[in-house]
N, C-alpha and C positions, 0 to 999 in steps of 0.2 A: 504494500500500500504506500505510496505515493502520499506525502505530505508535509507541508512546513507549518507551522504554529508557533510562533512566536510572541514572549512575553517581557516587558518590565516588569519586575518585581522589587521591592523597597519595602521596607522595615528600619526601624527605628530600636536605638539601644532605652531602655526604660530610664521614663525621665527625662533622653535624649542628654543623660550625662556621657561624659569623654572617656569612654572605657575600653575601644578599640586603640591597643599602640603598634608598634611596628612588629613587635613576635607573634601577637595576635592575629593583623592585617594578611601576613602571610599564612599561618595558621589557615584562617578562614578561607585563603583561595582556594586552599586544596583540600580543604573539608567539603565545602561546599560542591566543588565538582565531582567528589565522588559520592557523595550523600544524593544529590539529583541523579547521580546514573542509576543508584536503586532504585528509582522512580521512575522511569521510563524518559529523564530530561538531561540536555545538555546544556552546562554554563558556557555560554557563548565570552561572555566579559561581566567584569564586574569592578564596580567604582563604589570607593570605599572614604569617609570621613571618618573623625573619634565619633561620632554619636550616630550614622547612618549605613545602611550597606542598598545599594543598586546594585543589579540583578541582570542582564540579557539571555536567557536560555528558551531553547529550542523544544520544546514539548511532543512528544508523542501525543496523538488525540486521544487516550485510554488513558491519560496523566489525569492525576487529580492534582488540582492545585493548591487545595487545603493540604491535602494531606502531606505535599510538595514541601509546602511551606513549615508544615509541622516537624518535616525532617530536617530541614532546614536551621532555622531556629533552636525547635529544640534541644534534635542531637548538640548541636555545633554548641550550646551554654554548657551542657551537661558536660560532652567530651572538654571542651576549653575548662571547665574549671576541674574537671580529673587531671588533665594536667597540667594548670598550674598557669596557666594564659589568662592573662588581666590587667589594664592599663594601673600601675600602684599599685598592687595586690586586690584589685576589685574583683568581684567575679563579673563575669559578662551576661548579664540579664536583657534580656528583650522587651520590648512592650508590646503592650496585645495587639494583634489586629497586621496587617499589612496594606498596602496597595500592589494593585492588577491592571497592568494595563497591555492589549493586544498591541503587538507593533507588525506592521505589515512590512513585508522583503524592501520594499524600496525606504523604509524608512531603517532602516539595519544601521547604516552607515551614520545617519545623524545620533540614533542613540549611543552606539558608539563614543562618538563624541562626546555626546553629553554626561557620561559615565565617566569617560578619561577626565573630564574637566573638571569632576567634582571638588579636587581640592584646591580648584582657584576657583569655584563657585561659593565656596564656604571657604575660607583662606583661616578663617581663625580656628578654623577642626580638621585641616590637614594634618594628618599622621606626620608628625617628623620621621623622615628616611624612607618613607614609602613610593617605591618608584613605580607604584601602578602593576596593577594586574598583568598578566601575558594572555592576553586573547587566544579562544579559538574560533575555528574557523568552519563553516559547512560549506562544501562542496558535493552540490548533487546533495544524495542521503547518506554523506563520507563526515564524519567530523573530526580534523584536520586537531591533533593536539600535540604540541608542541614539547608537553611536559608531564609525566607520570605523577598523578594527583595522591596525596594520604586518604589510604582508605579509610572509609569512615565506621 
């Protein structure tokens, strides 16, 4: 079956306090990409500030989203504070809820963007030393990964 489905996703740390740092940031890329592959999704990119995380991934149409997101979140608090990942020894707490929004192929390339820029969109919640996500990439129904993610 033939199909692209693509999603922003964004979530917010609880309180929207500063608790993603740079061991975290990193952390979470590679959590995240392998937590959605149990889901039937791929992290396309992901743009990250201390109190926010955006999302680009590619969803199989049998993906639940909740449940997406519940792996997401949840795992990624629970495994980050087993091991010990937290801006100043905080634990990494989420707030409820998320936002969903469809992005269509031609729009790929500007969220992109807009995910790379988020720490000169919020300049005062840039991670110091975070040089940004590594993208990947689809091709056809091939997703193109650059980098072997921690499994989740």
């Amino acid at each position: 079956m033939y199909h692209r489905v693509y999603v922003h996703l964004v979530w917010t740390t609880r309180g929207r306090e500063p608790l993603i740092d740079l061991p975290l940031a990193d952390f979470l890329c590679g959590f995240l990409r392998a937590a959605a592959r149990k889901e039937g999704a791929y992290v396309l990119e992901i743009g990250m500030v201390c109190s926010h995380v955006h999302v680009l991934a590619r969803l199989h149409p049998t993906t639940s989203i909740s449940r997406l997101l519940q792996r997401l979140k949840g795992a990624s608090s629970a495994v980050a504070a087993k091991k010990g990942y937290g801006a100043r020894n905080r634990r990494l707490l989420w707030a409820k809820g998320y936002s969903v929004q469809s992005v269509s192929v031609r729009a790929l390339d500007s969220v992109r963007r807009y995910l790379r820029a988020q720490p000169m969109h919020h300049a005062d919640e840039a991670i110091p030393g975070w040089r940004g996500d590594v993208a990947e990439y689809d091709v056809g129904s091939e997703i193109i990964a650059p980098r072997t993610p921690e499994v989740a």
